[in-house]
Legacy VTK file of the C-alpha trace (Angstrom):
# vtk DataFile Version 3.0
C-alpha trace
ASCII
DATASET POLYDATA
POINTS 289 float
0.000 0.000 0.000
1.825 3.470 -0.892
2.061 6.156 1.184
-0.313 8.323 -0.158
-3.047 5.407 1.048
-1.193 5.107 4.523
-1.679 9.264 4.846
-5.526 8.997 3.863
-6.216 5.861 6.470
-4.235 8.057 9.088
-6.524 11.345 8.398
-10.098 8.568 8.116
-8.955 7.143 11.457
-8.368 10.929 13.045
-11.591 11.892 11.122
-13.439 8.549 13.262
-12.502 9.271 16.185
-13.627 12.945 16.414
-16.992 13.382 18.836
-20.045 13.910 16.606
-23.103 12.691 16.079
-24.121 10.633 13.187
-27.072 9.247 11.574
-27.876 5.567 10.671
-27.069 6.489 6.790
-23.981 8.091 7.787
-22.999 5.198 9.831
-23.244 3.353 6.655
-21.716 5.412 4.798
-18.606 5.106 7.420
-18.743 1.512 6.948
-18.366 1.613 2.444
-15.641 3.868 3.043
-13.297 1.350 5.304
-14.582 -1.289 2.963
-12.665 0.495 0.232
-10.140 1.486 1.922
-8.719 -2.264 2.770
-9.398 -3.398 -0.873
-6.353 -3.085 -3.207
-5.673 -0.213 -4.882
-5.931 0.035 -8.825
-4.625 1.868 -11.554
-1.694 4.164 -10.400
0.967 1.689 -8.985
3.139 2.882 -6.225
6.166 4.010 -7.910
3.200 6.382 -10.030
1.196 7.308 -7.258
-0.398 10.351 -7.155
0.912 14.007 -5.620
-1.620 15.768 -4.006
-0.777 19.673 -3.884
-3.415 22.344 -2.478
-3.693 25.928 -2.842
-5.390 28.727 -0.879
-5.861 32.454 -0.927
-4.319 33.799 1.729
-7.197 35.975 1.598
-9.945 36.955 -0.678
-9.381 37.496 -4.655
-5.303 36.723 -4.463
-5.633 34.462 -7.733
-5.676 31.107 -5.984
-7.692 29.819 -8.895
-5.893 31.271 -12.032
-2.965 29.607 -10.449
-4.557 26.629 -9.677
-6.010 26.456 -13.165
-2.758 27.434 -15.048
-0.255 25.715 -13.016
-2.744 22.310 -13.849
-2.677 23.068 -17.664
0.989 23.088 -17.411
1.517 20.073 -15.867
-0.912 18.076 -18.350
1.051 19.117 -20.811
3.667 16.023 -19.059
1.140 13.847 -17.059
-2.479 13.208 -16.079
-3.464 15.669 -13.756
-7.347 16.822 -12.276
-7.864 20.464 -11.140
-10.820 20.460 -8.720
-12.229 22.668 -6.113
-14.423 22.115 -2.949
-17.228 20.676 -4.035
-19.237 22.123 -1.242
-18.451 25.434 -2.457
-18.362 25.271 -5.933
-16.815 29.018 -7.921
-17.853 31.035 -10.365
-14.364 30.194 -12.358
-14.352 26.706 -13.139
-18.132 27.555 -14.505
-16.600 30.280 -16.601
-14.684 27.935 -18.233
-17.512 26.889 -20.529
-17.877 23.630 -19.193
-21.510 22.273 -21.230
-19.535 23.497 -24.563
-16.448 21.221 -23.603
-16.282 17.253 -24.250
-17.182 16.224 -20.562
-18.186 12.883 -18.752
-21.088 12.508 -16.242
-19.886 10.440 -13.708
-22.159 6.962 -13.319
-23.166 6.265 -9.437
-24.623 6.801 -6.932
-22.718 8.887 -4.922
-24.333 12.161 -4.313
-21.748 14.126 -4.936
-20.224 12.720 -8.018
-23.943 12.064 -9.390
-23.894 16.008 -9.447
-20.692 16.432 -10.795
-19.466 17.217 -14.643
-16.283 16.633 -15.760
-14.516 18.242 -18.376
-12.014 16.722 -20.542
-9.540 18.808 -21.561
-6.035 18.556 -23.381
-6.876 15.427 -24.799
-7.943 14.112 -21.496
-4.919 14.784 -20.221
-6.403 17.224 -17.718
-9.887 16.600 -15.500
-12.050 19.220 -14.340
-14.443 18.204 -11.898
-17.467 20.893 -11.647
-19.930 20.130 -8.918
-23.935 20.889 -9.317
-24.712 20.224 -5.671
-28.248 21.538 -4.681
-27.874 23.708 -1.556
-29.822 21.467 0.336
-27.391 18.694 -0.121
-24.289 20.756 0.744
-25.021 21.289 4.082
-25.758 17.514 5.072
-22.037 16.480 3.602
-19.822 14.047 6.220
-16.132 14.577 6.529
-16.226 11.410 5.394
-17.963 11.834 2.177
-15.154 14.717 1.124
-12.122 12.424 2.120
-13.869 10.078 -0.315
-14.442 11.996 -2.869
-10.966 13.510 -2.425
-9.116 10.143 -2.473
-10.861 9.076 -5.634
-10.274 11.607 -7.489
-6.272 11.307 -6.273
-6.351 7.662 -7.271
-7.802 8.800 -10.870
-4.808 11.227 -11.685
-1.106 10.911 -11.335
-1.102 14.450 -9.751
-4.410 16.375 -8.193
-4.852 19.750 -7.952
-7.195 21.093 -5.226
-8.134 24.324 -5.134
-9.648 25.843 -1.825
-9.269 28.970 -2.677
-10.868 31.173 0.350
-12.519 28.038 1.821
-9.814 26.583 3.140
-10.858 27.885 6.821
-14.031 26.052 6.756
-14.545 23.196 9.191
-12.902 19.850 8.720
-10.526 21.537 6.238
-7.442 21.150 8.931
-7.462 17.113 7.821
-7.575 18.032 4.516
-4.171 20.619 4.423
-2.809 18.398 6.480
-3.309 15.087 3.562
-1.431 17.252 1.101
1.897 16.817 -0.430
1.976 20.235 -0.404
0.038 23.749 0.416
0.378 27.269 -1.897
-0.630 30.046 -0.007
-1.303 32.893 -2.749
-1.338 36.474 -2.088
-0.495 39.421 -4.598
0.851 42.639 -4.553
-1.925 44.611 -2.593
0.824 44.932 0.548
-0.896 46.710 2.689
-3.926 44.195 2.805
-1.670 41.570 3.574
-0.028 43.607 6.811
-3.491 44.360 8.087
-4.376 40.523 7.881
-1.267 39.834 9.698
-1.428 42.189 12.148
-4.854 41.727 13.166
-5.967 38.668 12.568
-4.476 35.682 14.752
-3.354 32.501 12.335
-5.859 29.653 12.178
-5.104 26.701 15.135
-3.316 24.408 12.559
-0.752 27.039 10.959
2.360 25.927 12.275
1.365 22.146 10.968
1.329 23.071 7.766
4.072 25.735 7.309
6.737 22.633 6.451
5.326 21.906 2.960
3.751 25.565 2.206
5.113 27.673 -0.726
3.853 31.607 -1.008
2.725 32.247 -4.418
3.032 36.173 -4.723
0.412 36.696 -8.198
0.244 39.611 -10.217
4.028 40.660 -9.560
5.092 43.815 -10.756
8.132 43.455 -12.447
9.286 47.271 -11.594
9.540 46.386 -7.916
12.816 46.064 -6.581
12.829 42.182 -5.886
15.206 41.936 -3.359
13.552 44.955 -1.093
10.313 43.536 -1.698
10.808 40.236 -0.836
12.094 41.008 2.318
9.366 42.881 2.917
6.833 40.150 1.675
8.748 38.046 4.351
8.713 40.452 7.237
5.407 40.508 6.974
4.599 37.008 6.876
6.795 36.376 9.649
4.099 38.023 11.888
2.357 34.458 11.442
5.067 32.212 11.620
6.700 32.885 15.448
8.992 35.193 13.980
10.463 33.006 11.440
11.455 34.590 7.790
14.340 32.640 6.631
12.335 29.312 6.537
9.458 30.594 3.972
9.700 29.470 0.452
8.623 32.349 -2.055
7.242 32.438 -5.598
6.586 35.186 -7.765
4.638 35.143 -10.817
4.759 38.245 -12.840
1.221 39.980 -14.023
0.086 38.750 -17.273
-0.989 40.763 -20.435
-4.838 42.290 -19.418
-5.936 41.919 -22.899
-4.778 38.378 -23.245
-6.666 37.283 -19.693
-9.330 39.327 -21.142
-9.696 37.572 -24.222
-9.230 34.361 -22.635
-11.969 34.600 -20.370
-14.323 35.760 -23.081
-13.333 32.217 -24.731
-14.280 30.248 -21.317
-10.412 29.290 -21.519
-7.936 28.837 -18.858
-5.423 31.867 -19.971
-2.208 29.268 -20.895
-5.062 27.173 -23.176
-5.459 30.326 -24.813
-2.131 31.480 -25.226
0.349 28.894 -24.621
3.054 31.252 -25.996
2.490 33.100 -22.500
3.046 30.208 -19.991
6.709 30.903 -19.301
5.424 33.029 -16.992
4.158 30.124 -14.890
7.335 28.299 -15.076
8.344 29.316 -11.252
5.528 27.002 -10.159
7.336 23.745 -11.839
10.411 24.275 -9.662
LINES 1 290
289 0 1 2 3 4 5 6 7 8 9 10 11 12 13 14 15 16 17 18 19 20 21 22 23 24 25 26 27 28 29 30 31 32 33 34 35 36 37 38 39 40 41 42 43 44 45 46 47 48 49 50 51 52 53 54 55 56 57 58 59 60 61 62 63 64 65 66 67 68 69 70 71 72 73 74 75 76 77 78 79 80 81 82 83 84 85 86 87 88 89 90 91 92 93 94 95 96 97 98 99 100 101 102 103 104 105 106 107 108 109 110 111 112 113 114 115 116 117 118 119 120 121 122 123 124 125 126 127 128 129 130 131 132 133 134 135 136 137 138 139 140 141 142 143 144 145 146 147 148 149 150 151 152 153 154 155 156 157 158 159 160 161 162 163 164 165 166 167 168 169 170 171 172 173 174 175 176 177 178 179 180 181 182 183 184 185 186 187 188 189 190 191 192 193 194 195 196 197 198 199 200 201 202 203 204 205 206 207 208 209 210 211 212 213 214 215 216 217 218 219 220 221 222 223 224 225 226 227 228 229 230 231 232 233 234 235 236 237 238 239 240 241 242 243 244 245 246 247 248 249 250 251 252 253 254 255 256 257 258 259 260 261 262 263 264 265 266 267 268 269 270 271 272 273 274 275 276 277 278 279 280 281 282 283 284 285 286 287 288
């Protein structure tokens, strides 16, 4: 069993144990899910198996999504990869991206969630894009289990899975989930002063510090006018204000602001912007490091 399986059982068990009250379905549902979980695992062998890597906003509108999106394309360009977001909280982006005028699957079951769900096939099915249809009704009676499930399959389907959390990532239960990744990208952007007032009045969430080992900072929309070196200590000062003091430890990544007219354009097209102009995704290329 690989590693990535030994992580999930280790979250399902923490998940199990946690006080709550559950219904007789739920119960069941409890039950399928450790069924599946002790039956072998098929499709991506162990040497192949499949990096999980999430990415937030660090707060609202930083571009967690266009990098989620873009960074995805880029890396189906090499392997198969899914881009998905909480599918309790589904964006107006990934519906943007003209999903019903796309070759897409619905998948076949009966799993509530997936039942609901559309999923684009992009760059020759390459790249998965999960969309989710959920009724309101049905997004507030969703287990923790349910989303590690849906989660793990769609890990097992891919060779690398892209979540995107984008501002949900504070929600409840999501602690298990940061904690499952590979990795977390923390995007912010340029608008400084935002990003000192978070910091210095806002207290970081309980499970920070757990994470902080595998995060990268994605700094979006840099400028490429500002003095780099000044900045980024600056970026990191900041920051610092979260993590005990610590700046030397924090793993930054800037990706330049892209041509307005081009994201323009490619949003008119319901295209993720390096679909629509490949010749621009250099500018991504700090996220493959």
């Amino acid at each position: 069993m690989n590693h990535k399986v030994t992580d999930f059982i280790r979250t399902f068990r923490h998940v199990e144990h946690m006080q709550y009250s559950t219904t007789v379905e739920e119960q069941e549902q409890w039950q399928q899910l450790k069924q599946k979980l002790v039956q072998p695992s098929i499709g991506i062998e162990p040497e192949q198996a499949s990096k999980v890597i999430i990415i937030i906003n660090l707060y609202h509108s930083a571009g967690a999504s266009f990098i989620a999106s873009n960074y995805a394309w880029l890396e189906s360009q090499k392997k198969l990869t899914t881009l998905c977001e909480h599918p309790l909280y589904p964006s107006y982006y990934y519906f943007a991206l003209d999903i019903e005028n796309r070759k897409y699957r619905t998948e076949s079951t009966s799993h509530e969630i997936f039942s609901s769900t559309k999923t684009a096939v992009i760059e020759e099915g390459r790249l998965l894009i999960p969309v989710t249809h959920l009724p309101d009704k049905l997004r507030l009676n969703k287990s923790h289990a349910e989303l590690l499930s849906w989660f793990f399959t769609w890990q097992k389907q891919s060779t690398l899975l892209v979540l995107d959390l984008s501002s949900n990532w504070k929600e409840e239960g999501m602690e298990l989930i940061l904690q499952w990744a590979d990795e977390v990208w923390i995007v912010l952007d340029t608008n400084f002063p935002r990003l000192a007032q978070l910091m210095a009045t806002e207290a970081p969430p309980p499970f920070w510090q757990k994470i902080q080992h595998k995060s990268k900072y994605v700094i979006n929309r840099w400028n490429t006018y500002f003095d780099t070196k000044k900045m980024r200590n600056k970026v990191l000062g900041t920051l610092s204000l979260w993590n005990n003091g610590n700046d030397r430890d924090l793993y930054l990544i800037f990706i330049q602001q892209v041509c307005a007219e081009h994201l323009g354009r490619s949003q008119l097209e319901g295209k993720i912007y390096c679909e629509a102009f490949p010749q621009n995704s250099e500018v991504f290329e700090p996220l493959m490091g």
